[in-house]
N, CA, C and O of each residue as an XYZ file, in Angstrom:
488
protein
N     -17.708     -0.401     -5.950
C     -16.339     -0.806     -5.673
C     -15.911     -0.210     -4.341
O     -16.180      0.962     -4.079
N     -15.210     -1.040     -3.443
C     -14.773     -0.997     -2.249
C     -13.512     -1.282     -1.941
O     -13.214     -2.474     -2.022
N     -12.590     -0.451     -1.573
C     -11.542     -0.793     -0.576
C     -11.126     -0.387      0.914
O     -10.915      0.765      1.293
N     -11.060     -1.372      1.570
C     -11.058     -1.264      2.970
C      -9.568     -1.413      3.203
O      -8.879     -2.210      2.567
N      -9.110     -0.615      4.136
C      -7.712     -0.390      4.364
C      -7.455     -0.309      5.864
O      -7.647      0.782      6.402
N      -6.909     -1.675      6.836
C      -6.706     -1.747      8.011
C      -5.206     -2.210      8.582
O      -4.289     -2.498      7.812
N      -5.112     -2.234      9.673
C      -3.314     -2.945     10.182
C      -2.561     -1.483     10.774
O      -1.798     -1.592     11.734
N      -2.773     -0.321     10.250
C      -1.745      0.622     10.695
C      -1.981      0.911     12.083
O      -3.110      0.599     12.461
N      -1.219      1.424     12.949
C      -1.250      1.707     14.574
C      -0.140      2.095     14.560
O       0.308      2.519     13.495
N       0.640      2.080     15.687
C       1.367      2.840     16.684
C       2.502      1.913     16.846
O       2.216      0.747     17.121
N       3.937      2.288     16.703
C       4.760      1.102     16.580
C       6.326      1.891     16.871
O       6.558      3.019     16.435
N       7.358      1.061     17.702
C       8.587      1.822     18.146
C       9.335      1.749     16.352
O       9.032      1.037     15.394
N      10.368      2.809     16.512
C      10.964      2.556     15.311
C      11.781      1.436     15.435
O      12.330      1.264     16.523
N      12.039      0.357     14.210
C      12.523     -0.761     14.186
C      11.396     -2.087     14.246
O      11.726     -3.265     14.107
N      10.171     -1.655     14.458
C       8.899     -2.480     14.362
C       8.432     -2.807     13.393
O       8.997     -2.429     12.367
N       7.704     -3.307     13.320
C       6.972     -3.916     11.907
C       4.869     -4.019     12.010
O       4.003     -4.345     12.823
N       4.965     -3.572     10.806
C       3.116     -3.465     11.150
C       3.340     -4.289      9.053
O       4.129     -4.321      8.108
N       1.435     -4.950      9.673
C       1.386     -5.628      8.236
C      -0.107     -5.127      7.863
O      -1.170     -5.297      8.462
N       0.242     -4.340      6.469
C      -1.480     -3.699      6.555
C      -1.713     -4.430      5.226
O      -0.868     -4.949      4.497
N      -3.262     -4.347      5.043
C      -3.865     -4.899      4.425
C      -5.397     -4.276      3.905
O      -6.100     -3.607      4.664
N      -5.805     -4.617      2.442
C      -6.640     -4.097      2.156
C      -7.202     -4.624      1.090
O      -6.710     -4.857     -0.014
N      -9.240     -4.957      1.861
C      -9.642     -6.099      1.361
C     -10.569     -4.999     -0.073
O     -10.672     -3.784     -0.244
N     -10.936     -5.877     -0.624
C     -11.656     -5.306     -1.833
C     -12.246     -5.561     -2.401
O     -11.715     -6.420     -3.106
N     -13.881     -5.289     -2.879
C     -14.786     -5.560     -3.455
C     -14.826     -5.100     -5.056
O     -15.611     -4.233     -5.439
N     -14.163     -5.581     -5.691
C     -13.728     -5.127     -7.061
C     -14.316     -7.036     -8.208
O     -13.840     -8.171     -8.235
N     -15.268     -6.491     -8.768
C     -15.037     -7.303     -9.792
C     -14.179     -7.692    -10.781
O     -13.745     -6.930    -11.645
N     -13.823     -9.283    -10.646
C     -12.342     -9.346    -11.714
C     -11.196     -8.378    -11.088
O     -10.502     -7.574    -11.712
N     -11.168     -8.744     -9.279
C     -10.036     -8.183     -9.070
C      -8.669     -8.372     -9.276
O      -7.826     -7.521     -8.992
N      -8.299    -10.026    -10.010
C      -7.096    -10.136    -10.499
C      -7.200     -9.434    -11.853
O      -7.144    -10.464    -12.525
N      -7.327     -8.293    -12.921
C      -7.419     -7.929    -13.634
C      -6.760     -6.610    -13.205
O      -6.343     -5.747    -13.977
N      -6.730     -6.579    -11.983
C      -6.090     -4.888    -11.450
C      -4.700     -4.812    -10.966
O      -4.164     -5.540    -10.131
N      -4.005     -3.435    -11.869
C      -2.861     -3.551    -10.666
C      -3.173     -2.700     -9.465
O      -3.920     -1.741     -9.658
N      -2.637     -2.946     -8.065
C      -2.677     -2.751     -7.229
C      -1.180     -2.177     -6.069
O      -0.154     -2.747     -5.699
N      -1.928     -0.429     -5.751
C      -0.802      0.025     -5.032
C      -0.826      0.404     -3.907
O      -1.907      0.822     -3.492
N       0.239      0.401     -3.079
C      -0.114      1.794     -1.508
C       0.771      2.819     -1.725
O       1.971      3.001     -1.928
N      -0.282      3.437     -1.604
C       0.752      5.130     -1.141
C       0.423      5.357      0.293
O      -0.202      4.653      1.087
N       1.260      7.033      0.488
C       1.186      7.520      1.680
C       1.407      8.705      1.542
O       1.914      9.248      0.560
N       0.801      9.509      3.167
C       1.018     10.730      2.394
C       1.259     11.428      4.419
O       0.526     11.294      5.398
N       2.217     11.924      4.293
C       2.598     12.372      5.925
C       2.028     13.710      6.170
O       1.803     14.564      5.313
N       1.852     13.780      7.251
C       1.565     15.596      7.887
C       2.444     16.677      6.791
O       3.664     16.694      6.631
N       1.436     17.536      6.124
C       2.259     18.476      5.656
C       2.948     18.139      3.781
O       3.592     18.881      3.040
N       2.497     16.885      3.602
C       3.279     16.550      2.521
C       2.337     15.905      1.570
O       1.229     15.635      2.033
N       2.629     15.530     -0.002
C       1.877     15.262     -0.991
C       2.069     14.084     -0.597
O       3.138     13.860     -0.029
N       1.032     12.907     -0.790
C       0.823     11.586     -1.403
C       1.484     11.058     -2.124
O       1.303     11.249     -3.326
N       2.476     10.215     -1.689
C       3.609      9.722     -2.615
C       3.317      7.906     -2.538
O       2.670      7.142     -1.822
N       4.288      7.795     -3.822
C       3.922      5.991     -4.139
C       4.448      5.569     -3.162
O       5.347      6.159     -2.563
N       3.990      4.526     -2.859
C       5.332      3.051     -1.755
C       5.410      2.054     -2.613
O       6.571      1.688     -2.793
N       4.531      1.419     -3.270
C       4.973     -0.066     -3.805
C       3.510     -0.478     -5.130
O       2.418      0.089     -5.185
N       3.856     -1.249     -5.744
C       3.301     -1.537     -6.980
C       3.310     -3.073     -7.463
O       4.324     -3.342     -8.107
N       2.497     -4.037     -7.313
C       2.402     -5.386     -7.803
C       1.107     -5.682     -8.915
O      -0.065     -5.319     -8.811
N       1.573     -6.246     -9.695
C       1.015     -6.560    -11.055
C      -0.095     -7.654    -10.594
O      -0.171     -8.387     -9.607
N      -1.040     -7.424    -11.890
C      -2.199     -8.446    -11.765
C      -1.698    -10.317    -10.797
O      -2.124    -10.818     -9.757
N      -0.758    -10.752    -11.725
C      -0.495    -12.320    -11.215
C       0.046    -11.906     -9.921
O      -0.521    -12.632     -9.104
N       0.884    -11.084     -9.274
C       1.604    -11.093     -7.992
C       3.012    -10.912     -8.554
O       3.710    -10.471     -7.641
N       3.764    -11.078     -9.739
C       4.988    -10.994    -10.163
C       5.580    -10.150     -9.767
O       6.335    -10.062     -8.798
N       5.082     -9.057    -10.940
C       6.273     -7.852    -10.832
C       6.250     -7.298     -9.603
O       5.491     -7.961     -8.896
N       6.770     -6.309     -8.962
C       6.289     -5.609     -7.570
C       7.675     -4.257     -8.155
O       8.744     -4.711     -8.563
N       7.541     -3.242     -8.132
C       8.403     -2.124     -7.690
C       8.039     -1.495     -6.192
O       7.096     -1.915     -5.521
N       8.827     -0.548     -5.820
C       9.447      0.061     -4.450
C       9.792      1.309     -4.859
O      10.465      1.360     -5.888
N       9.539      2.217     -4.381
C      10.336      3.951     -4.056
C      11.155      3.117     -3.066
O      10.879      2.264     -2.221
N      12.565      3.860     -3.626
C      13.822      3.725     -2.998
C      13.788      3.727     -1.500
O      14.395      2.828     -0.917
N      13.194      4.568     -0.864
C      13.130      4.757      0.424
C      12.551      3.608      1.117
O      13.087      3.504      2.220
N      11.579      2.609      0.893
C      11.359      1.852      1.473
C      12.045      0.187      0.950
O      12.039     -0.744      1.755
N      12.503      0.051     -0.219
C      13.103     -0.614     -0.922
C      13.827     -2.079      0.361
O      14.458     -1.625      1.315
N      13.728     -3.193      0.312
C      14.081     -3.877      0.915
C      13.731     -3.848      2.524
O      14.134     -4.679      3.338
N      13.115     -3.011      2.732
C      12.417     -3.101      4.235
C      10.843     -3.342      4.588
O      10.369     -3.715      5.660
N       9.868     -2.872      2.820
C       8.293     -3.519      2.713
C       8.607     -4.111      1.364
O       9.345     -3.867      0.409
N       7.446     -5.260      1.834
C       6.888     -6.336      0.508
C       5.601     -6.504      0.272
O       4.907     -7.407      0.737
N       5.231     -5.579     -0.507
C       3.967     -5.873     -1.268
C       3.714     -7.461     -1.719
O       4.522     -8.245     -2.216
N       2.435     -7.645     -1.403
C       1.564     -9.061     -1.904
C       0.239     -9.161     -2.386
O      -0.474     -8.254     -1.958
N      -0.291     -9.918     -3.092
C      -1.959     -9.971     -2.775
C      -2.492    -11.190     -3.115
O      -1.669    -12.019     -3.504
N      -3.451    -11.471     -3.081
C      -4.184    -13.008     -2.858
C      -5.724    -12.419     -3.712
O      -6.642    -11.767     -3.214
N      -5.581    -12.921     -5.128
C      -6.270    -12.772     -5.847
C      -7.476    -13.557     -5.790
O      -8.537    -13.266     -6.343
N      -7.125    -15.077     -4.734
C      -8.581    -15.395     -4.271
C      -9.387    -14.484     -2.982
O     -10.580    -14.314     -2.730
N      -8.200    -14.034     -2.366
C      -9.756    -13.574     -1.080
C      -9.513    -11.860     -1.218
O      -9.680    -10.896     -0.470
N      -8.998    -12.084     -2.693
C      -8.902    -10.210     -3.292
C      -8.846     -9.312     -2.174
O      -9.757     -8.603     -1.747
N      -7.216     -9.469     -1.586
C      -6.792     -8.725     -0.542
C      -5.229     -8.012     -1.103
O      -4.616     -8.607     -1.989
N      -4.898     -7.251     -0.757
C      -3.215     -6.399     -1.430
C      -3.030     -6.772      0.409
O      -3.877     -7.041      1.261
N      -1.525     -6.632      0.480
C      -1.005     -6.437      1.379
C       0.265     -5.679      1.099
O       0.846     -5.661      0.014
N       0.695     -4.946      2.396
C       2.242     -4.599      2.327
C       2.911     -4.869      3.712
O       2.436     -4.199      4.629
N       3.619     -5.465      3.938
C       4.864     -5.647      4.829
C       5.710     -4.986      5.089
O       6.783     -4.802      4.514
N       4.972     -4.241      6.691
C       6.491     -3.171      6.781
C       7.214     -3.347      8.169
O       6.989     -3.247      9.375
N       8.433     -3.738      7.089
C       9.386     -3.917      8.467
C      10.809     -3.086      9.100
O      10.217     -2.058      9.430
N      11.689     -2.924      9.339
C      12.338     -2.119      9.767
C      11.608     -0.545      9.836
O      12.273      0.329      9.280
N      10.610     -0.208     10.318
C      10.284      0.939     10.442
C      10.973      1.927     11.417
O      11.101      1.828     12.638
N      11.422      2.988     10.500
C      11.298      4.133     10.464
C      10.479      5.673     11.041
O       9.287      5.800     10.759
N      11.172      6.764     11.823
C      10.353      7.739     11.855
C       9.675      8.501     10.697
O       8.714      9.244     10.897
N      10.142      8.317      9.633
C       9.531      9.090      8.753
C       8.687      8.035      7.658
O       8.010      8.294      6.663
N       9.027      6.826      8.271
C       7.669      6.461      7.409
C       6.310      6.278      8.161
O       5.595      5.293      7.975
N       5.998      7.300      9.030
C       4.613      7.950      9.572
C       4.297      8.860      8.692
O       4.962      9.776      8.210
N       3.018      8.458      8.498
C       2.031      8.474      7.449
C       0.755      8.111      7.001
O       1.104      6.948      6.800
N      -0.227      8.107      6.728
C      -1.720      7.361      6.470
C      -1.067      7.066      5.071
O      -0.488      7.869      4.339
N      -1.329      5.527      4.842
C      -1.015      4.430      4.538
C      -2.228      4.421      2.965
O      -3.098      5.123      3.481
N      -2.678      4.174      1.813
C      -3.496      4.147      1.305
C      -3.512      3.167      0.261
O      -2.366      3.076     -0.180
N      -4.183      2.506     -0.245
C      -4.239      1.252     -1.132
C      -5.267      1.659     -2.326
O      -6.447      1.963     -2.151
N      -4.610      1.606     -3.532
C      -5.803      1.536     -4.611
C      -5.513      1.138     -5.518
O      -4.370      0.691     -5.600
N      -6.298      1.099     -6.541
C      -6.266     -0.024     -8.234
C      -6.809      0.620     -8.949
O      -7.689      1.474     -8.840
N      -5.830     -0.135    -10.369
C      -6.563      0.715    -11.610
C      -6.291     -0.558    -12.584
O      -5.652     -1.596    -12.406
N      -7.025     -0.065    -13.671
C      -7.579     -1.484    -14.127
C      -6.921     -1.295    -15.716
O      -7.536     -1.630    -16.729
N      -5.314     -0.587    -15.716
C      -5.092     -0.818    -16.751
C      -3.078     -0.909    -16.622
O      -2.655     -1.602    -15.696
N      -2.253     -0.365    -17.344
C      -0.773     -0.262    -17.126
C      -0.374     -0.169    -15.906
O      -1.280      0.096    -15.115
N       1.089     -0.341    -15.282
C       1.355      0.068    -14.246
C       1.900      1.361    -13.719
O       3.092      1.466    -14.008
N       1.392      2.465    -12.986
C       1.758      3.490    -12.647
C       2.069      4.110    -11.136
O       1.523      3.908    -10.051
N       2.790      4.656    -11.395
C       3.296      5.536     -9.904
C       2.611      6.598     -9.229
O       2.777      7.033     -8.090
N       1.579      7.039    -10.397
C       1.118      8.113    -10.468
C      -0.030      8.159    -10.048
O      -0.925      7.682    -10.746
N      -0.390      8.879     -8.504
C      -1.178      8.948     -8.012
C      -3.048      8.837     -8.649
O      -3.968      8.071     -8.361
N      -2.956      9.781     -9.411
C      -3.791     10.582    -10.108
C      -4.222      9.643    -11.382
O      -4.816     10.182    -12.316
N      -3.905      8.142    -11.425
C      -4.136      7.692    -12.560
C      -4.658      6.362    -11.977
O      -4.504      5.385    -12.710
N      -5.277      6.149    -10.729
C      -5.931      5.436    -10.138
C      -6.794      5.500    -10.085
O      -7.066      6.681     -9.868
N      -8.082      4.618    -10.175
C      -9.241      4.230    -10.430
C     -10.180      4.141     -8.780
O     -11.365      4.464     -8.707
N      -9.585      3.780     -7.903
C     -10.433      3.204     -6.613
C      -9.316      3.443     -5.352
O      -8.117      3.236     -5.542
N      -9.799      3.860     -4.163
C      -8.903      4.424     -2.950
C      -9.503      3.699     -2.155
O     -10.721      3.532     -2.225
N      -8.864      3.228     -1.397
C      -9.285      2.826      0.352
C      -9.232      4.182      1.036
O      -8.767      5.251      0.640
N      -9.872      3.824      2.240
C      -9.625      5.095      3.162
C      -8.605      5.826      4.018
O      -8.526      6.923      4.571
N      -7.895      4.784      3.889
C      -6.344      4.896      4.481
C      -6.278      4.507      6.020
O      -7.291      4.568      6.718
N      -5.135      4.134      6.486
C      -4.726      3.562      7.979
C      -3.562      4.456      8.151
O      -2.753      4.906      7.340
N      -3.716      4.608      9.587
C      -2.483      5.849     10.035
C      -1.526      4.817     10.505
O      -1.993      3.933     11.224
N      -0.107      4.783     10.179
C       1.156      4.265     10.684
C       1.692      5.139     11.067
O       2.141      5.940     10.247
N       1.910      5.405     12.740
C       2.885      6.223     13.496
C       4.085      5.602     13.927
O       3.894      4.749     14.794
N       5.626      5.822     13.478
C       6.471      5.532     14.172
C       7.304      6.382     15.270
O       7.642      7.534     15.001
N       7.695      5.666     16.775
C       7.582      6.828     17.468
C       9.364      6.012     17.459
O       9.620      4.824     17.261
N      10.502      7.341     17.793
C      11.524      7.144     17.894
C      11.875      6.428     19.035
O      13.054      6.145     19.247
């Protein structure tokens, strides 16, 4: 099992970057699928959460109405959409799945990408 995690770079605040992360997962519509992040100095926290079909999706407040999680269960890719960026949402960016309930919780994930660095510069 593979996840590849690309799109993050270097971006003014008020920019938008669209990352993405492809995945070699058998029966990858069977997974839910999340990104976290985790900044200089700080724990790995959730960003966003979408269910096997693409339905449900939750948000940590902080990014809430500014990224939109997606994924495309044929070319078994997650995406997140981030737009109005922010200085403090610099961070390495990380995507992974677990192959059962939906959780926030880092530590209850099954498979990690390697992560993409998103720098926002003021």
């Amino acid at each position: 099992v593979q996840l590849q995690a690309s799109g993050g770079g270097l971006v003014q605040a008020g920019g938008s970057l669209r990352l993405s992360c492809a995945a070699s997962i058998r029966d990858f519509d069977n997974y839910i699928l999340a990104w976290f992040r985790q900044a200089p100095g700080k724990e790995r926290e959730f960003v966003a959460i979408i269910g096997r079909s693409g339905i449900g999706r939750r948000y940590t407040d902080s990014v809430r109405g500014r990224f939109t999680i997606s994924r495309d269960n044929v070319k078994n890719t997650v995406s997140l959409q981030t737009n109005s960026l922010k200085p403090e949402d610099t961070a390495v960016y990380y995507c992974a799945a677990r192959g059962s309930t939906y959780s926030e919780n880092q530590y209850e994930y099954d498979y990690w990408g390697q992560g993409t660095q998103v720098t926002v510069s003021s």
